[in-house]
C-alpha positions in Angstrom: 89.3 129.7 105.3 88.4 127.5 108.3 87.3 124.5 106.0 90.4 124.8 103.8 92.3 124.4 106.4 90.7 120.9 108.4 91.0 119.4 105.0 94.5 120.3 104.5 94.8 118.4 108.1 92.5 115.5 107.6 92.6 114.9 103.9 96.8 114.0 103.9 96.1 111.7 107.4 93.1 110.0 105.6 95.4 109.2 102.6 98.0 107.5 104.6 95.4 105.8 106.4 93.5 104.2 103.6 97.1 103.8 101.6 97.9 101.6 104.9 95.3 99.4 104.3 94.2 99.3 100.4 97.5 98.8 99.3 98.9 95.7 101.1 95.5 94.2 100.8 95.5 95.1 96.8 99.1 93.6 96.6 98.5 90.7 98.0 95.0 89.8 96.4 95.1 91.7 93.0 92.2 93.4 93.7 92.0 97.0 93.3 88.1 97.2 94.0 88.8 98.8 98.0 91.2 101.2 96.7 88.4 102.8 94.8 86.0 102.4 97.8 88.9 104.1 99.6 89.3 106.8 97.5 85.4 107.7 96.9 85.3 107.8 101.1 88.0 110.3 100.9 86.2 112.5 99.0 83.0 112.3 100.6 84.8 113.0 103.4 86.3 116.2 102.1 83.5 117.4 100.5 81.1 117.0 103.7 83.7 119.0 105.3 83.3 121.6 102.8 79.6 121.7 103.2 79.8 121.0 99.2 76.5 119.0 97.6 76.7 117.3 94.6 72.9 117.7 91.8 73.3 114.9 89.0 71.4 115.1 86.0 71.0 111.9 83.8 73.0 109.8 85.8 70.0 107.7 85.9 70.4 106.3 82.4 73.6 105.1 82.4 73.8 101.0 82.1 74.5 98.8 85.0 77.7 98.0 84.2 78.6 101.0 81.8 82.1 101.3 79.7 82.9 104.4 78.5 85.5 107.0 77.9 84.0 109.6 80.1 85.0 113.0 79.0 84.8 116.4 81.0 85.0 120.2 81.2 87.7 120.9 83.8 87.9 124.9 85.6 88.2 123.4 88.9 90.8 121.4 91.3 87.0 119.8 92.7 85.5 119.0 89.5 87.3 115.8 89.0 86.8 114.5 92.9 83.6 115.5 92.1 82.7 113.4 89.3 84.9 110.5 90.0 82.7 110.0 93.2 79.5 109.2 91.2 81.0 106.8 88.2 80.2 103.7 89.0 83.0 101.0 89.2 86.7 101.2 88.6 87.0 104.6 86.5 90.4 105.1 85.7 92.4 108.2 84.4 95.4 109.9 82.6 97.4 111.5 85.2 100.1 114.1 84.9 103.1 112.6 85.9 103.6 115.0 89.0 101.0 113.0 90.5 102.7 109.7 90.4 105.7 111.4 92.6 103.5 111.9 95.5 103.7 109.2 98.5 101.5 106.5 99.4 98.6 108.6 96.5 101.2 107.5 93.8 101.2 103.5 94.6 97.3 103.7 95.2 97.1 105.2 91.7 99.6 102.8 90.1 97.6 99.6 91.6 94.6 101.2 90.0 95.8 100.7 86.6 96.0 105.2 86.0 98.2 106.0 83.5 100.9 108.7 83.9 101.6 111.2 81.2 104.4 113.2 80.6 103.3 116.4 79.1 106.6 117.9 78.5 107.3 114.7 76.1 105.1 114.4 72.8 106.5 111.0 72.2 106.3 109.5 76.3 102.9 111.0 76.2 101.8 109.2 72.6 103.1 105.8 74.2 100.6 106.5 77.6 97.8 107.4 74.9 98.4 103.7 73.4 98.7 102.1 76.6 95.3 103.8 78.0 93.7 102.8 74.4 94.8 99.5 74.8 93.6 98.8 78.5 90.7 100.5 77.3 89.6 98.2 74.5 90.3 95.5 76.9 87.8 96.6 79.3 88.5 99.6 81.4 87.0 103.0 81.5 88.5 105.9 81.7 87.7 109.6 83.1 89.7 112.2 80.4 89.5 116.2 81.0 90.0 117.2 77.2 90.8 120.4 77.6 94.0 118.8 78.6 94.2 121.9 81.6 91.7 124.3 83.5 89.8 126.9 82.4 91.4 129.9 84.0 87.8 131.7 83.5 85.3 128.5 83.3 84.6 129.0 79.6 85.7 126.0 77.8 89.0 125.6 76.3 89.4 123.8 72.6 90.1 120.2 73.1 93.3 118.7 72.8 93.4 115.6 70.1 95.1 113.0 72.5 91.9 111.4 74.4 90.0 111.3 70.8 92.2 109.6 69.2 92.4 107.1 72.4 88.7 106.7 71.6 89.0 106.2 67.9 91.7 103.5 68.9 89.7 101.7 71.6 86.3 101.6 70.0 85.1 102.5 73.2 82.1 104.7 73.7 82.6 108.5 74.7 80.4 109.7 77.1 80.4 113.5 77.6 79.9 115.1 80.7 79.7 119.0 82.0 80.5 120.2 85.6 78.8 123.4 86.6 79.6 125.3 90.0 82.8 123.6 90.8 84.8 126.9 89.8 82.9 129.1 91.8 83.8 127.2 94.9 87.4 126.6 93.7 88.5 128.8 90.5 92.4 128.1 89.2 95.1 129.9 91.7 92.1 129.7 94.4 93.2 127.8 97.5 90.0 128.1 99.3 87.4 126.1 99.1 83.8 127.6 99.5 80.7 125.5 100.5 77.8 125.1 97.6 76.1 123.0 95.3 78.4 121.5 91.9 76.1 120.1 89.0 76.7 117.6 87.1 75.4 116.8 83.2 75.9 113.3 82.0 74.9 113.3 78.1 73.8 110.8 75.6 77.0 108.7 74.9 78.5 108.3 71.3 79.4 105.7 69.6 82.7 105.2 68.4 83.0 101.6 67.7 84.0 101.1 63.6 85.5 105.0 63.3 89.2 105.6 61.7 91.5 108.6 62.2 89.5 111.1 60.0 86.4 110.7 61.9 88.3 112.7 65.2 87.3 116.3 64.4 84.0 115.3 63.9 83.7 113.4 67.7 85.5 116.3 69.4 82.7 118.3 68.0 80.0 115.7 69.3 81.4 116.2 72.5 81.9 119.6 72.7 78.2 120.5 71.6 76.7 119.4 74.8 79.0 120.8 77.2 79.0 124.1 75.3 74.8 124.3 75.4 75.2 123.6 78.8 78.0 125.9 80.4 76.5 128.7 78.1 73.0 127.8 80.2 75.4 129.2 83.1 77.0 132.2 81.4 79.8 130.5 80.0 80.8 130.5 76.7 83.4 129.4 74.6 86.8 131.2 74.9 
C-alpha cells in the first residue's frame, strides 16, 4: 500500500516535470524523440519504485530498426507501461479518448503522433482506425491491445476487428506479443500495486503485406494462437 501510494506522489510531479521540458523543446524542433525518452524514464521510475522486474523473451530477434503493428494481451493497468518500455523507437498507440483530456499527458501524447478513439462512436472511431492505418503505412508503429479492454480474469478476451483491419490497410507487419504476471501485481478494480517479476513473449511476426478484407479472421487467429499457448502455459485459458 506504501508503494501505491509514493507513485501516486511522484508519478503526477514527474509528468509535469518532463511535460515542462519535452514539450516546448518538441514544439519548437519537431522532434518527438525526448518525449519518448521522457516517458520510458517515467516508467522506469515507477516500476523501480514498485520493486517490479521485467523477463523478455525473444526480444532479441527483433530487427534494428523494426516496424510493426505490435499487438498485445491486456489484464493489467501495468502491462502496457510495461511493454512500451522495451519497444525500441517511437511506438505509438490508439488511445481512448479519456486520455487525451488529461493535462500536460494529453499534449505529450498528441506531439507523439497517438491517436484518440472514441469508443462510444462507431463512425469517429472508424475515421481514427484510418488515420492510425495511414500514419502506419507511412512509417510508424503502433502498440494495439486487441481485446479492445482488460481481462477482468487474465484469460484472453476475443479480439475486436478494428486493429486487424488497420493492419490489412497498412500492410504493415503484426507482431504478437503476450504479457504474463502483470495481473497478479495489478488485476482490473485493483489499485495496488504489488512488487514481482512481469514476462514478456515477443513472437514471430506475420506478414500482412498483399492481404485484402477477407484475409482478417484468418490473422486474428495467427495472432491469437500464440498468446493463447502461452497464457494457457500460465493457467490461463480462453474465456
Amino acid at each position: 500500500m506504501l508503494t501505491t501510494v509514493v507513485l501516486a506522489l511522484v508519478l503526477p510531479l514527474y509528468t509535469f516535470a518532463a511535460g515542462f521540458v519535452g514539450i516546448p523543446y518538441t514544439l519548437v524542433t519537431g522532434n518527438s524523440r525526448p518525449l519518448y525518452w521522457l516517458g520510458r524514464l517515467g516508467v522506469r521510475i515507477g516500476f523501480a519504485l514498485a520493486r517490479i522486474r521485467i523477463v523478455l523473451h525473444g526480444r532479441e530477434n527483433l530487427p534494428a530498426e523494426p516496424h510493426f503493428i505490435y499487438m498485445m494481451n491486456h489484464n493489467s493497468n501495468l502491462d502496457a507501461p510495461a511493454v512500451f518500455l522495451h519497444l525500441p523507437g517511437e511506438v505509438r498507440a490508439l488511445g481512448k479518448k479519456e486520455l487525451f483530456k488529461l493535462p500536460v499527458l494529453a499534449t505529450a501524447m498528441r506531439l507523439g503522433g497517438f491517436v484518440p478513439v472514441d469508443r462510444s462512436n462507431r463512425d469517429s472511431a472508424i475515421a481514427s482506425i484510418r488515420e492510425a492505418a495511414r500514419l502506419a503505412a507511412e512509417g510508424a508503429s503502433f502498440l494495439i491491445a486487441p481485446e479492445g479492454t482488460r481481462s477482468r480474469d487474465g484469460k484472453l478476451l476475443r479480439f475486436k476487428k478494428g486493429g486487424f483491419h488497420m493492419a490489412v490497410e497498412s500492410g504493415v507487419p503484426v507482431l504478437p506479443i503476450t504479457v504474463v504476471g502483470a495481473y497478479e501485481l495489478m488485476p482490473p478494480g485493483c489499485n495496488a500495486i504489488r512488487s514481482g517479476t512481469i514476462e514478456i513473449f515477443f513472437h514471430d511476426p506475420i506478414d500482412t503485406k498483399g492481404l485484402g478484407p477477407s484475409a482478417r479472421v484468418e490473422l486474428m487467429k495467427q495472432v491469437r494462437v500464440p498468446m493463447e499457448e502461452t497464457l494457457s502455459r500460465y493457467g490461463y485459458g480462453a474465456t
